[in-house]
Each structure stands twice: as structure tokens, then as C-alpha cells.
N, C-alpha and C positions, 0 to 999 in steps of 0.2 A: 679141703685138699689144696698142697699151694702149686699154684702155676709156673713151672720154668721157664724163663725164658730159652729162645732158641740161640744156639751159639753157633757159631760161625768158621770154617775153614775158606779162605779164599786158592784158589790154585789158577794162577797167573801164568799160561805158557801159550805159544802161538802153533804147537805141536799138538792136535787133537789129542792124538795117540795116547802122547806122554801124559794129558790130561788125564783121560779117561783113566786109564792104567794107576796113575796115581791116588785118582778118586775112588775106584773101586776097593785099591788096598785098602786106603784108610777108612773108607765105610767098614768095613771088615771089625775097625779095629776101634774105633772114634764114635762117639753119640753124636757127634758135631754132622750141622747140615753143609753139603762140601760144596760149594759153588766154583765152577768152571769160567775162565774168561781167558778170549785171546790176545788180547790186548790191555795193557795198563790203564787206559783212559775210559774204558768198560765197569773193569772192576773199581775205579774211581767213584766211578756214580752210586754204585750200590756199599759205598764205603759207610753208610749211615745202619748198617743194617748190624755194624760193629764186630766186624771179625777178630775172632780170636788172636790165630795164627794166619798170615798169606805164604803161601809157597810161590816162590814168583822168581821164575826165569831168568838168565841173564843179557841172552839175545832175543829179545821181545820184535825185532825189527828185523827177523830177517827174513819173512814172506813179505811185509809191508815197508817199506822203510819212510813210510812218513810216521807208524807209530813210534813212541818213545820205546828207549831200549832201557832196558832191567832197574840201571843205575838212577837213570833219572824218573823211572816209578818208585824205589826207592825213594829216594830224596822228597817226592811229593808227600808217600806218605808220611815218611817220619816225622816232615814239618808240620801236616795236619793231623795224623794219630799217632804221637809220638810212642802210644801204649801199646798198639799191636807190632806184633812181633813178626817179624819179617825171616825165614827161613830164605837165602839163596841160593838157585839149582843153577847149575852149569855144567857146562861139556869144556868147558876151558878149564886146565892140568896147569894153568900158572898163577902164581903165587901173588904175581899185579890184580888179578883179577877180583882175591878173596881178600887182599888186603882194603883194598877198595870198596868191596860191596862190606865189609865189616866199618869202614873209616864213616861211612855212610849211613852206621846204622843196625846192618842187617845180624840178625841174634848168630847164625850160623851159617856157612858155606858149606855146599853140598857137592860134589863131583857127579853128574851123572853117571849112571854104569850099574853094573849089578848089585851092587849095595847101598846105592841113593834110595831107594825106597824104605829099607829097615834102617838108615842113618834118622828119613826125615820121621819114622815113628818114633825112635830114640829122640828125636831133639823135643816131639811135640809131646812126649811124657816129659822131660825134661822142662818146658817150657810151663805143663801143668802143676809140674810141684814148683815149680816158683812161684807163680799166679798161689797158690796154696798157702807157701810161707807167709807168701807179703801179705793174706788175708788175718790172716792166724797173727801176724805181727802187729798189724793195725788194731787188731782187737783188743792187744795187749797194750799196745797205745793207748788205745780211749779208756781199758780201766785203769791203767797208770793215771792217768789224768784225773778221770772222775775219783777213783781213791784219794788221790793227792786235796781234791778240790774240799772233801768230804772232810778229811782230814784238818785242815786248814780252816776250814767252820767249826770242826769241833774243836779246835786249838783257840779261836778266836774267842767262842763262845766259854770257853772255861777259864780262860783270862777276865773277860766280860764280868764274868759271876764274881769270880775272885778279888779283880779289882774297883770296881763298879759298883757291884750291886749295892742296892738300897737299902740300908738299915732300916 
């Protein structure tokens, strides 16, 4: 029987609430284990456990204001796991906001409000037929190669005979 690993949702927001509520949906909807954090520099530490997708706030600082805000957890991780996919959630309607948290990185901007929660299922299906393709593509990669490889030995090798071989 083979072992799967366990995969990962991060949800980054300093608003229990919005946590919870979020978590729940996508338990609903997602095999992924959904880990909750109020702050950026929380779900930093447990960045080794290889999240998928993080769902992560854009005002992270605003019950705390010494934590880092949205953009510069952002920034941290894309520099450190440039492969996880960073979905960002906000209550900010302006256009500086999403342009920014995408120039930074983030796969997609979300508006808080009654339709952020079936946006972020959409993006994280979304997010899994990519991870899908790029799989499916790699693979076609490596047989291209080893066919190629194979190829190229039996080319060599029937030159070899042809020209070579010992009377």
C-alpha cells in the first residue's frame, strides 16, 4: 500500500473568524491538512512542512502592528518557496493593492466579501491542474530525453557495426 504524503493549505489572517470560516469551507472541499496562523512569522516556521497553497491576508498588522503586513510575508516567502502558491485575500477595492501583491508574486487576488470564499476554491482547483500539467509535462520531459538517449545509442551503435566492425 503506498504512503501519501500529507499536503498542506496555509491560511495566514489575523481575523480568527475569517480563519476559521475559511478552514471549514475548504475542509468541506479539499483532502489538504488546513493549518491556521495569525501572523506571518508563525506560519514561517512551519514553512518546512511544504504548503501547497497559503491563503494570506493583506493587513496581517492590524491588531499587532509590529507583525509584518501581507506584502512583506509575501515577499519572504516567494524568496524562500518560490513554488508555493500564494493566493491574496483583502478588504481593499483598489487596484494599488492587487497590482502589488501580484508584482510580488502572489498567483491571485481575492476581494474579501461574499464571493471570496468560492473565488479561493476556484483558484485552488485552478492552482491544482497546473501543479497536474507541470507533472504530466515533466514526465513527457524525461521520456523525450531517455527516448532521445536510447535513440542516439542505437544510432551510434549501428554506425559502429557498419563502419567498424571487425572482418
Amino acid at each position: 500500500m503506498e504512503v501519501q504524503e500529507k499536503r498542506f493549505v496555509f491560511l495566514i489572517d489575523d481575523e480568527p473568524i475569517q480563519n476559521e470560516m475559511l478552514k471549514d469551507f475548504l475542509a468541506d472541499r479539499f483532502l489538504s491538512h488546513i493549518k491556521t496562523f495569525d501572523n506571518g512569522e508563525e506560519a514561517m516556521k512551519e514553512m518546512h512542512l511544504g504548503p501547497e497553497v497559503i491563503v494570506l491576508d493583506y493587513h496581517l498588522n492590524a491588531h499587532d502592528k509590529s507583525a509584518k503586513n501581507g506584502v512583506e510575508v509575501l515577499k519572504m516567502i516567494k524568496d524562500n518557496y518560490p513554488k508555493v502558491e500564494v493566493i491574496m485575500l483583502s478588504g481593499q477595492d483598489k487596484i494599488e493593492v492587487a497590482v502589488e501583491s501580484m508584482k510580488y508574486g502572489a498567483y491571485d487576488y481575492v476581494l474579501k466579501g461574499e464571493t471570496a470564499f468560492s473565488r479561493i476554491e476556484n483558484i485552488m482547483n485552478n492552482i491544482s491542474e497546473l501543479h497536474k500539467y507541470k507533472s504530466i509535462n515533466n514526465a513527457y520531459k524525461r521520456t523525450i530525453i531517455y527516448l532521445s538517449i536510447g535513440l542516439s545509442i542505437f544510432i551510434a551503435a549501428t554506425l559502429w557495426f557498419m563502419f567498424y566492425r571487425p572482418m
